[in-house]
C-alpha positions as CSV (number, residue, x, y, z in Angstrom):
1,X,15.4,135.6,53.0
2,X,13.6,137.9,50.9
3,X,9.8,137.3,49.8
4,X,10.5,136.2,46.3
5,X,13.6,134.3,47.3
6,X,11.2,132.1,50.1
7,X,8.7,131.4,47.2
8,X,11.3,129.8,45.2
9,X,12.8,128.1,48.5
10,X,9.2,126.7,49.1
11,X,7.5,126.2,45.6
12,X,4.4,124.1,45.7
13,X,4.0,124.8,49.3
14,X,0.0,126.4,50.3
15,X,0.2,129.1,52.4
16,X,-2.9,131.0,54.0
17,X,-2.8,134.0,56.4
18,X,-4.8,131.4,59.2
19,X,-1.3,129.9,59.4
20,X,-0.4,133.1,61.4
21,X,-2.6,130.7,64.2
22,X,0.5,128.6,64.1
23,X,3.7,130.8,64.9
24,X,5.6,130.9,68.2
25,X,5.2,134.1,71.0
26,X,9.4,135.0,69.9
27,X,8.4,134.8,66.3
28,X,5.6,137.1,66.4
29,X,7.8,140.0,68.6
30,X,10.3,139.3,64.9
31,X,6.9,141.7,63.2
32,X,8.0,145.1,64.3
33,X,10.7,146.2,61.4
34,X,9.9,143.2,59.0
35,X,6.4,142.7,57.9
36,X,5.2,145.5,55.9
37,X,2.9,147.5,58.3
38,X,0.8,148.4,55.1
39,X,-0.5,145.1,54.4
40,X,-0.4,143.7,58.1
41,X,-2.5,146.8,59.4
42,X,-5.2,145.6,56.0
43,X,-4.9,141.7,57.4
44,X,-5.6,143.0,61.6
45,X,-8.6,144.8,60.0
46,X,-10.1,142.3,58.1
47,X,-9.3,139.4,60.8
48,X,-9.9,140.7,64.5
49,X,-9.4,137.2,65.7
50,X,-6.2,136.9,64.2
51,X,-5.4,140.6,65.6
52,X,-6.6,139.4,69.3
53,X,-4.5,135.8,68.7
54,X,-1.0,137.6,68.1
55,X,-1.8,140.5,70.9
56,X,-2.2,137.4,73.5
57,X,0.3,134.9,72.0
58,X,2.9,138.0,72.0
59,X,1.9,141.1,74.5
60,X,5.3,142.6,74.0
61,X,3.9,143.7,70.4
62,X,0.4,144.6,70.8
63,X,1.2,148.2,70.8
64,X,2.8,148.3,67.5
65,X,0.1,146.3,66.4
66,X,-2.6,148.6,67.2
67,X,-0.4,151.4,66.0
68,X,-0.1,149.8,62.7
69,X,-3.8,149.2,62.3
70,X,-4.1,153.1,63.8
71,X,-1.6,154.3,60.5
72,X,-3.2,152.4,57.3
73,X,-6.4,152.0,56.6
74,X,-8.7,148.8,55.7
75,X,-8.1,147.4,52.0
76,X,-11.2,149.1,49.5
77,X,-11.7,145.7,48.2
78,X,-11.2,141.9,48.2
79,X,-8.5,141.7,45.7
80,X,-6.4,144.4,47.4
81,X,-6.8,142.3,50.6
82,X,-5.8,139.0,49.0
83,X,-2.8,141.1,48.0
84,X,-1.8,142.1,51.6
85,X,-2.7,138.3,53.3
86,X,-0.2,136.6,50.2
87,X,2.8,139.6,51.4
88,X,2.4,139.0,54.7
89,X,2.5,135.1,54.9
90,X,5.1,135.4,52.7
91,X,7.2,137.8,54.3
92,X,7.3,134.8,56.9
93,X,7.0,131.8,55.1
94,X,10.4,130.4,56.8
95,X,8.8,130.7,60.4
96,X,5.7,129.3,59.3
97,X,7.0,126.2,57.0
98,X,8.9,125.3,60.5
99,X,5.6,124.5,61.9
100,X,3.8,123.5,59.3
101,X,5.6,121.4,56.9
102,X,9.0,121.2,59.1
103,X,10.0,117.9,56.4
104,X,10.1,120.8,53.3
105,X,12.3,122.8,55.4
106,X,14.4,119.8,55.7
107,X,14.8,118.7,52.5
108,X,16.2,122.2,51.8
109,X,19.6,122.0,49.7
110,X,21.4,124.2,52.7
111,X,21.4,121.2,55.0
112,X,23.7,119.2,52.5
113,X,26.3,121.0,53.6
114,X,29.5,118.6,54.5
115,X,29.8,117.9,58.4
116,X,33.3,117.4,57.6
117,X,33.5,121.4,57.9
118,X,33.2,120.7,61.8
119,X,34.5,117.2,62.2
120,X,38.2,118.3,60.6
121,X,38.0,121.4,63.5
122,X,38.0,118.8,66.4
123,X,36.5,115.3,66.5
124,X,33.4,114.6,68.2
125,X,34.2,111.0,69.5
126,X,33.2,110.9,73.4
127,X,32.4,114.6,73.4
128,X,29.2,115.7,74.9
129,X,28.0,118.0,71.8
130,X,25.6,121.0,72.2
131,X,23.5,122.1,68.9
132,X,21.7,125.2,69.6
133,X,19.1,126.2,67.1
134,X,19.1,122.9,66.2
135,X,16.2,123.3,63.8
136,X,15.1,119.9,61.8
137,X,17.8,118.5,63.5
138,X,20.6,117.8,60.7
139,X,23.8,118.9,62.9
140,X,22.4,117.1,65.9
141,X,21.9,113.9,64.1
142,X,24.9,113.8,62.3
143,X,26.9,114.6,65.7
144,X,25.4,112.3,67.2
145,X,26.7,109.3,65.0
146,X,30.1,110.5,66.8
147,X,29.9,112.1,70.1
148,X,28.8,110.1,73.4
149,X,25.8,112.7,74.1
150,X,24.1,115.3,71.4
151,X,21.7,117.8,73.2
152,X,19.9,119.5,70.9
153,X,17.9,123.0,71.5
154,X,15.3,124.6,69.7
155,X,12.9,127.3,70.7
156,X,9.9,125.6,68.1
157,X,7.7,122.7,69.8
158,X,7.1,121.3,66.3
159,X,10.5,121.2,65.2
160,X,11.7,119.7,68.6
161,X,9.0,117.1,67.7
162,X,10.5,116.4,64.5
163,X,14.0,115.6,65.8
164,X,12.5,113.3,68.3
165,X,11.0,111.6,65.4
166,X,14.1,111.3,63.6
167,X,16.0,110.2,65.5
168,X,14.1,107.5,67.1
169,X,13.6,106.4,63.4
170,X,17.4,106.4,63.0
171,X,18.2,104.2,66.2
172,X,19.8,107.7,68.2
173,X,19.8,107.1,72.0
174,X,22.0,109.6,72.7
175,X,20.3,112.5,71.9
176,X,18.4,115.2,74.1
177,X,16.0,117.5,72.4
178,X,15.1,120.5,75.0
179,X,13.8,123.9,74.5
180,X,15.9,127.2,74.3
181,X,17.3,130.0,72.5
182,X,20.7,130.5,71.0
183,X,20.6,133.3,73.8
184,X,19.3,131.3,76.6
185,X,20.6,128.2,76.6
186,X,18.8,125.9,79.4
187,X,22.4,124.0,80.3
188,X,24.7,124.7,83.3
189,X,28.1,126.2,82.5
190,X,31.0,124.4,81.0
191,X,29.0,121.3,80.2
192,X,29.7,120.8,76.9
193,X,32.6,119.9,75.1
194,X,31.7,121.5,71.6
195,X,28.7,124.4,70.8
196,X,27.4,123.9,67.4
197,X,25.3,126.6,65.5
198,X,23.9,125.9,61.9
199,X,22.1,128.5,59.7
200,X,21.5,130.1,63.6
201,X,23.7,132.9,64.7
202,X,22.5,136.4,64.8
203,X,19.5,137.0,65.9
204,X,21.2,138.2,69.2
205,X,24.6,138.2,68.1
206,X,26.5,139.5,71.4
207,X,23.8,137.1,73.4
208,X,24.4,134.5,71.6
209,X,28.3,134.7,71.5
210,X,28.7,134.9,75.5
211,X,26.1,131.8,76.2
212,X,27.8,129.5,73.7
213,X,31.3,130.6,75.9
214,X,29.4,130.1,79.2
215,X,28.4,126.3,78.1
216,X,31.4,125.7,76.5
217,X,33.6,123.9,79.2
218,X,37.3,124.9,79.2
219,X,39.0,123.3,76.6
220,X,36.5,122.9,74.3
221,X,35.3,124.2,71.0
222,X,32.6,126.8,69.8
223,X,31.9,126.1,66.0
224,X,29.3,128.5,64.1
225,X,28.3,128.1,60.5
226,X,26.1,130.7,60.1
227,X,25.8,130.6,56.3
228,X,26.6,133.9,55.9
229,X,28.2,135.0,52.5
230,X,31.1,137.3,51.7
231,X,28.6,140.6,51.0
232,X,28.6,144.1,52.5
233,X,25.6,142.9,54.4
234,X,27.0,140.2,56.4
235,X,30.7,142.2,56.7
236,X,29.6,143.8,60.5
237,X,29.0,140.6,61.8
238,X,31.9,139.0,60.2
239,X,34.3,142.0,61.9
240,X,32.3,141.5,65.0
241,X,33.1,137.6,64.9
242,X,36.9,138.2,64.1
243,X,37.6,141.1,66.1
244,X,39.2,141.5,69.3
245,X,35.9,141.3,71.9
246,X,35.2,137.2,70.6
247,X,38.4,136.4,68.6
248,X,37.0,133.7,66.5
249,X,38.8,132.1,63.6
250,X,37.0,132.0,60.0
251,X,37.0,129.8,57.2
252,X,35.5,129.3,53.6
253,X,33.4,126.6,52.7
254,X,30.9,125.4,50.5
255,X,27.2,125.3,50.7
256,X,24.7,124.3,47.9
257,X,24.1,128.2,46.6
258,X,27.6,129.3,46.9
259,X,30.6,129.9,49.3
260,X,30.0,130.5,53.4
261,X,31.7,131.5,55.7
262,X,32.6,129.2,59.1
263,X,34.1,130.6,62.7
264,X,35.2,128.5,65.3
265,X,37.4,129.2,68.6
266,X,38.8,127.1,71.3
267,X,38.7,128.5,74.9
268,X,41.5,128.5,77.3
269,X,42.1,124.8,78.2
270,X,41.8,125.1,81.9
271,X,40.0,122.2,82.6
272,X,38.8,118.6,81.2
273,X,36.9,117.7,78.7
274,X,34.9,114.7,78.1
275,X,32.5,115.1,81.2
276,X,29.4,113.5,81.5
277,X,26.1,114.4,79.5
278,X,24.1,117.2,81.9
């Protein structure tokens, strides 16, 4: 999301540029190409402890960092500063709300999508479901009223907190909260009978794609709902999702700003399904 858009998204939410303190190594490496180097190279400058927290909580970037700081110079004053700290936290507010206020990133309207958009591709009842990038935890929980085991994975520690929480609140024994990435996905092959992403495709597309086919067990079902819109910007990925290489099936649905597009495929059914939970 754009700057602008995430201030409407969070309205009322208080952001500082110490909640940089709070973001995740992967999240940091997401700087190079996004946040404006003007303004970051002002904020390193003006905060060497925040410059020396991201170097060690992310090595892989500390070049570009110092290369940024190396380009701009510091802000002439206080105001122009205040300027650059507001851009920068807001050029991340999504990866920062996660950890800082994860319950206003779950009360977003996006998670009211219907589950029926899955449940009417195959039924979940004694299916051992996978949700990867399982965020506040929506898909997992509402799976999980449903299938015999949810496991749900998320690279954020807080958010993996917070659907522990819920769903000891809701009375959910059957679900598994571990940590991983949509392209590393901590589960052996074939063990699950349906892969479910939400709002978390695309960050490694081609990654991503072949480790929801190698958990996937033969048979089963690979569901994404990316919430991606029909615009020129999401059209490579779409003709990347459809094409020949993955061969997924796509579908229109709704979501709360508009309609979304959903892909799901079933691999070759050369085995059973319905195994145990890993």
């Amino acid at each position: 999301m754009s700057s602008p858009r995430l201030r409407k998204v969070f309205k009322g939410v208080d952001l500082h540029i110490q909640d940089l303190y709070l973001l995740e190594p992967f999240q940091i490496e997401y700087f190079p190409g996004w946040v404006p180097e003007r303004e970051l190279a002002a904020v390193l400058r003006a905060y060497p402890a925040i410059d020396r927290f991201l170097k060690a909580r992310a090595p892989a970037v500390a070049a570009f960092l110092d290369a940024t700081k190396a380009r701009y110079p510091a802000s002439a004053d206080r105001s122009d500063l205040a300027q650059a700290e507001d851009t920068v936290i807001w050029t991340i507010a999504d990866l920062v709300v996660y950890s800082k206020c994860p319950e206003v990133y779950d009360r977003l309207e996006f998670h009211t999508w219907d589950f029926a958009e899955v449940t009417n591709i195959t039924p979940l009842e004694g299916r051992v479901v996978v949700d990867v990038g399982s965020g506040t935890g929506r898909v997992a929980l509402e799976a999980a009223t449903m299938a015999s085991a949810v496991i749900a994975v998320e690279p954020v520690p807080r958010l993996r907190h917070f659907i522990r929480d819920k769903a000891e609140q809701s009375g959910r024994r059957n679900i598994r909260v571990v940590a991983g990435f949509g392209h590393d996905v901590p589960l052996p092959e074939e063990s699950a009978d349906v892969v479910i992403t939400s709002h978390a495709l695309g960050w490694r597309l081609e990654d991503e794609l072949a480790e929801s086919e190698r958990v996937a067990a033969p048979g089963g079902y690979i569901i994404h709902c990316p919430g991606t819109a029909e615009i020129a910007a999401e059209e490579q990925q779409h003709r990347r999702l459809i094409g020949p290489a993955w061969n997924y099936r796509f579908a229109r649905y709704r979501e709360a700003d508009g309609w979304k597009r959903k892909y799901w495929k079933q691999l070759p059914p050369t085995g059973s399904v319905g195994r145990p939970a890993p």
